[in-house]
C-alpha positions in Angstrom: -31.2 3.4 92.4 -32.2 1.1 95.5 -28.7 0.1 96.0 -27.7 3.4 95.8 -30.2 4.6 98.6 -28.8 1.4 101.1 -25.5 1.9 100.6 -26.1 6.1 101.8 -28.0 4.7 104.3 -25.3 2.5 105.8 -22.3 4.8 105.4 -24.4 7.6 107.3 -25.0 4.7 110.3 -21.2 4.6 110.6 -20.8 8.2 110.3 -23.2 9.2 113.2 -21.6 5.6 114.9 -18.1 7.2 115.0 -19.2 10.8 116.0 -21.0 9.4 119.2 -17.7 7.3 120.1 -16.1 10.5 119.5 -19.0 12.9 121.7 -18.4 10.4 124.6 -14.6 11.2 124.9 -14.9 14.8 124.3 -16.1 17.1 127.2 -17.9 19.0 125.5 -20.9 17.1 124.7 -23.2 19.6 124.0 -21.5 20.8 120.5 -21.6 17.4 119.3 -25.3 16.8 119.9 -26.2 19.6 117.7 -24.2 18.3 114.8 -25.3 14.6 115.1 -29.0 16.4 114.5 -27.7 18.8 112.1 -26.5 15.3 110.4 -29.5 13.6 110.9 -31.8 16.5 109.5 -29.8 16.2 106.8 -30.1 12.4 105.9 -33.6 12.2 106.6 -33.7 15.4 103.8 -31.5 13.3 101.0 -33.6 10.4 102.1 -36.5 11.9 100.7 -35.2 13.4 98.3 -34.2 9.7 97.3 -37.5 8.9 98.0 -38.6 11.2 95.3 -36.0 10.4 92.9 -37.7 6.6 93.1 -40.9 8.0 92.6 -39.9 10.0 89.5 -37.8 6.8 87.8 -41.1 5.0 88.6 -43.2 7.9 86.9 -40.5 7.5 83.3 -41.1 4.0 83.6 -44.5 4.1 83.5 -44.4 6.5 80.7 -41.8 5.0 79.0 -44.1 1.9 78.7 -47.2 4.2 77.8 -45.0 5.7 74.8 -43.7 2.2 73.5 -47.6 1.1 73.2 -48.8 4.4 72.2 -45.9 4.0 69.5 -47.0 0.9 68.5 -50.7 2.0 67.8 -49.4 4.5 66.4 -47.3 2.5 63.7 -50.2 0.2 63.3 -52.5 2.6 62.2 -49.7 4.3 59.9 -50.0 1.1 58.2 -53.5 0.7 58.0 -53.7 4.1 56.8 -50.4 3.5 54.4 -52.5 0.4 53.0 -55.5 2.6 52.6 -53.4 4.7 50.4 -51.5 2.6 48.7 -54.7 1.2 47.4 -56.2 4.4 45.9 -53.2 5.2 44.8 -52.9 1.5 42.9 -56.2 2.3 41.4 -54.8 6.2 40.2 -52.0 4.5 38.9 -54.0 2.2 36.8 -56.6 5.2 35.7 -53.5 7.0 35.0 -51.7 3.9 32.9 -55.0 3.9 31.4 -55.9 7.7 30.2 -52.1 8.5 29.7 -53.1 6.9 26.4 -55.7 9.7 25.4 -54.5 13.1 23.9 -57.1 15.7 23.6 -56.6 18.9 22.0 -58.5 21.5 19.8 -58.9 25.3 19.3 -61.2 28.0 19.2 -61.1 30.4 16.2 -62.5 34.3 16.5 -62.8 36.1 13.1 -63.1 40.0 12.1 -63.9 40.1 8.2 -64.1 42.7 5.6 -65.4 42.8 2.1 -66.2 44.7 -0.9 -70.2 45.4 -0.8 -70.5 43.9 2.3 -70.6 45.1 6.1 -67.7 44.6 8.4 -68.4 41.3 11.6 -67.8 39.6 14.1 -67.6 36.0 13.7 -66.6 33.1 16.2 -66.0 30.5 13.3 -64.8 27.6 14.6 -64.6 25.7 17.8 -62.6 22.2 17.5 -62.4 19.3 20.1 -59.8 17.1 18.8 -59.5 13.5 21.1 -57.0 11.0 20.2 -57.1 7.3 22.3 -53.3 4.7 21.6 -55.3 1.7 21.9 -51.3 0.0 21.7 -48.3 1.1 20.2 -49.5 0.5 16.5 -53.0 1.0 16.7 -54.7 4.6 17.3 -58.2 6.1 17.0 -58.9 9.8 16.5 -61.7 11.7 16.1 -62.2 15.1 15.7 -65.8 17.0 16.4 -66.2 20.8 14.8 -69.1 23.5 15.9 -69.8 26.2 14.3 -72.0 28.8 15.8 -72.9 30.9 13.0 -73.2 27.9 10.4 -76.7 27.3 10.3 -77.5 30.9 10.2 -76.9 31.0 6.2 -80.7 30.8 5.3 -81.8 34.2 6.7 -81.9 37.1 4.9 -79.9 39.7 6.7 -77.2 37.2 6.3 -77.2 37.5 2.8 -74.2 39.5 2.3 -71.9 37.0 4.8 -72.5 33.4 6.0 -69.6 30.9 7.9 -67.6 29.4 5.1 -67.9 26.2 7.7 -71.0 24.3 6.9 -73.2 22.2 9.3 -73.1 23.6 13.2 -71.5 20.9 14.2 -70.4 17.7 12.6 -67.5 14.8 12.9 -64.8 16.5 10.3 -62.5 13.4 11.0 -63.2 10.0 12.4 -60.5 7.4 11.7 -58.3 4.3 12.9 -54.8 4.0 12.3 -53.0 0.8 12.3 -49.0 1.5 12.2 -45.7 -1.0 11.4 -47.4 -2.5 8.5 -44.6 -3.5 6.9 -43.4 -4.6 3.6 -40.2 -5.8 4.0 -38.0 -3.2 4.2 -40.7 -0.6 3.1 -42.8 0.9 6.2 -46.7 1.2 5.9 -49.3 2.6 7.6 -52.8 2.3 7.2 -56.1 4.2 7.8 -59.4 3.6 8.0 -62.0 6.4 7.8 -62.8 9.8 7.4 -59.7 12.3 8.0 -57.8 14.5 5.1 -56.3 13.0 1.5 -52.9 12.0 2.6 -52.1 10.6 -1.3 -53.1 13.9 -3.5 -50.8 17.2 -3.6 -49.7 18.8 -0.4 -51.9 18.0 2.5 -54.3 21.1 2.6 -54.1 21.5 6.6 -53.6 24.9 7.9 -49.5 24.2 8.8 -46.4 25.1 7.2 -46.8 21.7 5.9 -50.2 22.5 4.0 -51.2 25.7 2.6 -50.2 28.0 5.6 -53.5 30.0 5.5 -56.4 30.1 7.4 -58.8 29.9 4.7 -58.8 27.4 1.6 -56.7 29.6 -1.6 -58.5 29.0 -5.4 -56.5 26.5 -6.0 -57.3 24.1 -2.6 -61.0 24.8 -3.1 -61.1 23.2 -6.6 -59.3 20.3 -6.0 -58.8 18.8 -2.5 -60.2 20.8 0.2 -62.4 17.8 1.1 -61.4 15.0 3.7 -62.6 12.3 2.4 -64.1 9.1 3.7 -62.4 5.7 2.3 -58.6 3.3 3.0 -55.2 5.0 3.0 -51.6 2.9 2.8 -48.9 4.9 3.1 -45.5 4.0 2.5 -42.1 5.1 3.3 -38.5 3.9 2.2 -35.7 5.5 2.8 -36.2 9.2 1.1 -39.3 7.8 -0.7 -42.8 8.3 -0.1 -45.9 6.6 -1.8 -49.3 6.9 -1.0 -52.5 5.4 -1.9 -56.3 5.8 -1.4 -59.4 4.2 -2.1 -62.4 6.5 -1.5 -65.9 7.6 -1.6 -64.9 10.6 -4.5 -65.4 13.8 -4.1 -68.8 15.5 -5.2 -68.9 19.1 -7.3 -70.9 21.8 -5.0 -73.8 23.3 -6.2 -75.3 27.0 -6.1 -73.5 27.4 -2.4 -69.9 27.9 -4.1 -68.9 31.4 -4.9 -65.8 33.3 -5.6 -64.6 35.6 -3.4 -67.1 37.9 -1.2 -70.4 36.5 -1.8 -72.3 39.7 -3.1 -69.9 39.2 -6.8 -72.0 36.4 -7.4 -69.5 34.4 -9.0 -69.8 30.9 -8.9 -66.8 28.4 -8.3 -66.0 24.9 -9.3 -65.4 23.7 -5.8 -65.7 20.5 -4.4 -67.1 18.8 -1.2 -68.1 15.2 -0.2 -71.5 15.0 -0.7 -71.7 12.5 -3.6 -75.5 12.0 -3.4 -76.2 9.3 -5.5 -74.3 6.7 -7.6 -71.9 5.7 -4.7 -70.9 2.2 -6.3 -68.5 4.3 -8.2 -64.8 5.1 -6.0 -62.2 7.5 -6.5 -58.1 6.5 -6.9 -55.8 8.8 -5.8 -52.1 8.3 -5.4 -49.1 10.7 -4.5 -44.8 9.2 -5.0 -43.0 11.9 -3.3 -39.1 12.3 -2.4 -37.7 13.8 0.4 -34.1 14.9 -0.3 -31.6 14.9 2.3 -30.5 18.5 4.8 -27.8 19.9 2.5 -26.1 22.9 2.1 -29.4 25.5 0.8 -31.3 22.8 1.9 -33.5 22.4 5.2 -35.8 20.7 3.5 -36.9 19.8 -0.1 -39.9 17.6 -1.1 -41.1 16.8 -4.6 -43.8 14.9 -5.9 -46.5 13.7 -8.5 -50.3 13.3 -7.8 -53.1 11.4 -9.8 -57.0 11.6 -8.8 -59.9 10.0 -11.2 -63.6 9.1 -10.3 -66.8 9.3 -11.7 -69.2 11.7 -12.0 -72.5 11.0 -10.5 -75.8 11.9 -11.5 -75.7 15.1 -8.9 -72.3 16.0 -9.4 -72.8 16.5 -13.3 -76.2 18.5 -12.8 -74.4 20.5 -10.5 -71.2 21.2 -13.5 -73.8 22.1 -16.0 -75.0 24.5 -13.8 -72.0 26.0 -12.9 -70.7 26.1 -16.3 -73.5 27.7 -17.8 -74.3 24.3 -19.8 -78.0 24.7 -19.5 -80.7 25.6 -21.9 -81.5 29.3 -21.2 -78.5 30.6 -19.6 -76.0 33.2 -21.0 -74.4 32.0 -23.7 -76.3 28.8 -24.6 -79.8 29.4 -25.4 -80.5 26.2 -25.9 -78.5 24.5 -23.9 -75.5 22.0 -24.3 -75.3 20.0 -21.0 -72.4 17.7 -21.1 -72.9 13.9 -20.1 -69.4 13.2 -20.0 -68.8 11.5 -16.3 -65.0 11.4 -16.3 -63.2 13.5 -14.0 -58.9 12.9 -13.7 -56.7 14.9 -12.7 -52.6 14.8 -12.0 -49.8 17.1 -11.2 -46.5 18.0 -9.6 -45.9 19.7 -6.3 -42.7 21.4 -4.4 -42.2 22.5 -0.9 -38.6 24.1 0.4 -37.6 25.4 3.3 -33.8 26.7 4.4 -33.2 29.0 7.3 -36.4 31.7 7.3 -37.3 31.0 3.8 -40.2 29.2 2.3 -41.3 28.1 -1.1 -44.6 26.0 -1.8 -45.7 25.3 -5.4 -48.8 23.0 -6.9 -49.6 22.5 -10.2 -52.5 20.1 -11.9 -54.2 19.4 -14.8 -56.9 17.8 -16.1 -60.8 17.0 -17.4 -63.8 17.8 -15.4 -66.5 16.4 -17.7 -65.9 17.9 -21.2 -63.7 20.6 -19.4 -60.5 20.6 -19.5 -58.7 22.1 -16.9 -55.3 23.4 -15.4 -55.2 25.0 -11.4 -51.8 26.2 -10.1 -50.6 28.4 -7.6 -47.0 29.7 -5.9 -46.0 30.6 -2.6 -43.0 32.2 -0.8 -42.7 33.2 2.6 -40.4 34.9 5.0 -40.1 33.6 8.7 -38.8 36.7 10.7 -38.0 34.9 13.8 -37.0 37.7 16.5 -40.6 39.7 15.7 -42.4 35.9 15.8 -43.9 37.2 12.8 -44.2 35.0 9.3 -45.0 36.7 5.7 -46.3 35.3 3.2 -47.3 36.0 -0.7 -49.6 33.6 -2.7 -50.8 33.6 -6.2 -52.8 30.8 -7.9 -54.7 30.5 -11.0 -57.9 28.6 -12.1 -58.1 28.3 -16.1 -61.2 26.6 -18.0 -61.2 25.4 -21.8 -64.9 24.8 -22.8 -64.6 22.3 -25.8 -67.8 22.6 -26.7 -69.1 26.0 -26.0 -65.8 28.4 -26.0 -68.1 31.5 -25.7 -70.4 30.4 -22.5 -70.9 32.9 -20.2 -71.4 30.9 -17.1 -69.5 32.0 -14.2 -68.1 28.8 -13.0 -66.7 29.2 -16.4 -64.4 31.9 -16.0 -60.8 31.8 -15.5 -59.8 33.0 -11.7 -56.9 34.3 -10.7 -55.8 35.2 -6.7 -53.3 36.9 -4.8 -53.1 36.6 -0.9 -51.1 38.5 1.2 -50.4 36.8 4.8 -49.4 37.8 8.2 -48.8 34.7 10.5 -47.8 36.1 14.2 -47.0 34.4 16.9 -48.4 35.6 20.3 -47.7 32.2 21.9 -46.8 28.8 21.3 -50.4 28.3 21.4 -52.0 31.5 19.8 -51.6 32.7 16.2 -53.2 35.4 14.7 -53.9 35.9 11.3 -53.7 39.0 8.9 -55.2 37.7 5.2 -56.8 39.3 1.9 -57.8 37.6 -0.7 -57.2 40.1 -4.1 -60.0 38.0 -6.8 -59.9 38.5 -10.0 -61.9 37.0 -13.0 -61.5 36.6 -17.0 -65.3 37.0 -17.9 -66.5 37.1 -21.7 -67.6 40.1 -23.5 -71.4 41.3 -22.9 -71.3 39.5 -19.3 -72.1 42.5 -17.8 -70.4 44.9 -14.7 -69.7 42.4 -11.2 -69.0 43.7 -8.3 -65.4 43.5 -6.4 -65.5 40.4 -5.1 -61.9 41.0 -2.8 -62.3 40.0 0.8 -60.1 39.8 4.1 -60.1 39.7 7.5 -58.1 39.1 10.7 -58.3 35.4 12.9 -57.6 34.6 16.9 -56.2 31.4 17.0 -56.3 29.6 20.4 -55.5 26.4 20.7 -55.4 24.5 24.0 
C-alpha cells in the first residue's frame, strides 16, 4: 500500500509539471491556475484518504494479530476443558462398563378379593425388587427381596375372615449364584447354588406360561412344590434332552396355617413350605429328564417329562401330618388316636406342556406316600391366547386324592379328597401390566357325619405392574 501511495504521488508531480509548462505558453493564465488548485485539492484529498486507508490496514493488522492469539487461548482452553471432560467421561465409562452388568427389575401387585362368608378388600399383596449382578460371562448372582404389607397383619382378629396368602412382611424369596458352561463333554450344565425355585421337579411353578399361568398357587402346586427351596441344582441339556438334578434342604408339611379355599370353610390342606424345623441332617433328591421335541407341523412347542422327589420326614413335619390327617387321639374319627410314625415321603410323576398358534395345554400328574398315606395329585389345563383383544383364557381343573391305610373312615380334613376348577382371564394392558380375572370353584369329598362346611369358593381380580 506504501508503494502504491509513492507512485500517485509521483505521477501527480508530473501531471501538475506538464500543466505549468503548458499555463506558461498559453495566454490565458488565469484558467489554468484554477485547475492546477482544483488538482491539487484534489491530491492532497486522495492523499489522506491514503493516509487513512494506511491507518485502517494498520488497525486489521493489529487485530488480525489480536484474533490469532485470542484464537490460540481459545484452543488451549478447549483442550484443557476437552481433557477435563474426557476424564469424567473415562470414569462414566468405566461406572457404566461396570453397572451395565446389573439388571434390576420387580413388580408391584394390587389385589380386589372376594369370598364366600367373607367381606370384599383391598389388598396391595406383593411388592418385588428383583437385582441381578453378571460377575462374568458364566458366573451370575441374583437375589430377589419380597414385602408384603398386609403379611404380618394375620394375628388380629378382624382379620379373621382374610389374611395375605404371602407370609413374612418381607423376606429374601430367592438368593442364589449361578455358574454357567459347565460342561460335560458334549452335554451343557449349569449350576446353582442357593435359594431360588425347584428347577428338577414338574413344571416350574412360576407365574409364566411356562409355570402354572395363574396368579395364585392351584391344589395341585400347593401340595407339592410351591416351595423354593434352599440346596445345589445341575442342570443339563443335550440336544432335545433335558436332565436336572437337586440336592436340598426338603420341604416341610405346614401346620394349622394351611386351609382350602376361603379361610372361613375351615378346611385344612396338606401343603408344603420350607420350614423343616428340626432334623436337618436329613436332604431331599429330586430329579426331572424332560424332552423338548422339535417345531413341527401342530407343533410350536411340546415338552414331556418324568419327576421323582423323596426326603424324610422330620419330627415337625410328621406332628404337623397327624394333625392334618386327623391321626390324633381325640379328633373325629379316631378317638383314640392312630398317629402314624412312618417318615417316608416320595413322590414321582409325568408332566406335558404344548403350545401351537393361540392354543395351550399343560398337564401334571404325581403319585406317591406321604407317611402311611398314599397319594395321587393331578390337574389339566387349556388355554386360548386371543391375540388382537391381548386377552388370554384359561380353564384349570386339578384333583387331590387321599387313601388312609390305616384309618379309611378319619374324618380329618386334611384328609379329604379336593377337587378345583379355575377359570382365568390373563389381559394384557401393556408389555408391562397384566391384569388378572381368577376364581377358584373348591370342592371337597368329606365322610358321612362330618357335619355342614361352608362354601369355601374364592376369587378376585390382580394389577400387575412390573417395571
Amino acid at each position: 500500500m506504501t508503494h502504491a501511495v509513492k507512485f500517485i504521488a509521483v505521477l501527480l508531480f508530473v501531471s501538475i509539471f506538464s500543466l505549468s509548462g503548458v499555463a506558461a505558453a498559453n495566454p490565458d493564465q488565469s484558467g489554468v491556475e484554477q485547475q492546477l488548485l482544483m488538482m491539487k485539492k484534489q491530491m492532497e484529498q486522495m492523499q489522506k484518504k491514503m493516509q487513512e486507508l494506511q491507518s485502517q490496514l494498520e488497525t486489521t493488522q493489529q487485530s488480525a494479530v489480536s484474533a490469532q492469539q485470542q484464537a490460540t487461548q481459545t484452543a488451549q482452553q478447549v483442550d484443557q476443558k476437552v481433557a477435563e471432560v474426557s476424564g469424567k467421561f473415562k470414569t462414566l465409562d468405566d461406572l457404566a462398563k461396570k453397572f451395565s452388568h446389573l439388571k434390576i427389575n420387580g413388580y408391584v401387585r394390587s389385589r380386589w378379593w372376594e369370598g364366600d362368608h367373607e367381606e370384599h378388600s383391598f389388598d396391595v399383596t406383593e411388592i418385588a425388587f428383583h437385582l441381578r449382578y453378571d460377575v462374568s460371562e458364566n458366573i451370575s448372582g441374583e437375589f430377589h427381596l419380597w414385602f408384603h404389607p398386609s403379611g404380618n397383619a394375620t394375628g388380629r382378629t378382624e382379620f379373621s375372615n382374610y389374611s395375605n396368602w404371602a407370609g413374612p412382611t418381607t423376606f429374601f424369596e430367592s438368593a442364589f449364584a449361578e455358574f454357567r458352561n459347565l460342561n460335560i463333554g458334549p452335554v451343557e450344565g449349569k449350576l446353582i447354588v442357593g435359594k431360588t425355585r425347584n428347577m428338577a421337579y414338574g413344571i416350574v411353578p412360576g407365574g409364566t406360561y411356562d409355570g402354572r399361568v395363574s396368579s395364585d398357587y392351584s391344589l395341585f402346586h400347593v401340595e407339592n412344590n410351591i416351595s423354593r427351596i434352599t440346596g445345589i441344582q445341575y442342570l443339563t441339556k443335550w440336544q432335545q434332552w433335558r436332565w436336572n438334578f437337586a440336592v436340598f434342604n426338603g420341604y416341610g408339611i405346614n401346620g394349622d396355617g394351611g386351609r382350602f379355599g376361603a379361610r372361613p370353610a375351615g378346611i385344612r390342606q396338606l401343603g408344603v413350605g420350607q420350614l423343616n424345623l428340626d432334623d436337618n441332617h436329613n436332604k431331599a433328591f429330586s430329579s426331572r429328564l424332560g424332552y423338548v421335541f422339535a417345531k413341527q407341523a401342530f407343533i410350536d412347542k411340546l415338552e414331556i417329562g418324568a419327576s421323582y422327589f423323596t426326603q424324610k420326614l422330620s419330627d415337625n413335619d410328621l406332628s404337623n401330618f397327624n394333625s392334618i390327617m386327623g391321626r390324633n387321639a381325640g379328633m373325629q374319627g379316631n378317638f383314640f388316636g392312630n398317629p402314624s410314625r412312618a417318615r417316608s415321603d416320595r413322590r414321582g410323576g409325568m408332566d406335558l406342556a404344548w403350545d401351537y398358534g393361540p392354543y395351550a395345554v399343560k398337564a401334571e400328574y404325581l403319585r406317591g406316600s406321604v407317611s402311611d398315606v398314599t397319594s395321587d395329585w393331578w390337574y389339566a389345563m387349556v388355554g386360548y391366547k386371543l391375540k388382537p383383544l391381548r386377552m388370554d383364557f384359561w380353564l384349570r381343573y386339578s384333583e387331590a386324592n387321599y387313601d388312609q391305610k390305616t384309618i379309611r373312615d378319619i374324618r380329618g380334613s386334611g384328609a379329604w379328597d379336593k377337587k378345583q376348577w379355575t377359570p382365568l382371564i390373563v389381559y394384557h394392558l401393556h408389555p408391562m401390566v397384566d391384569l388378572f380375572f381368577e376364581y377358584y370353584l373348591n370342592d371337597v369329598d368329606k365322610p358321612r357325619n362330618s357335619g355342614n362346611i361352608k362354601d369355601n369358593n374364592y376369587g378376585f381380580v390382580e394389577l400387575i405392574v412390573k417395571y
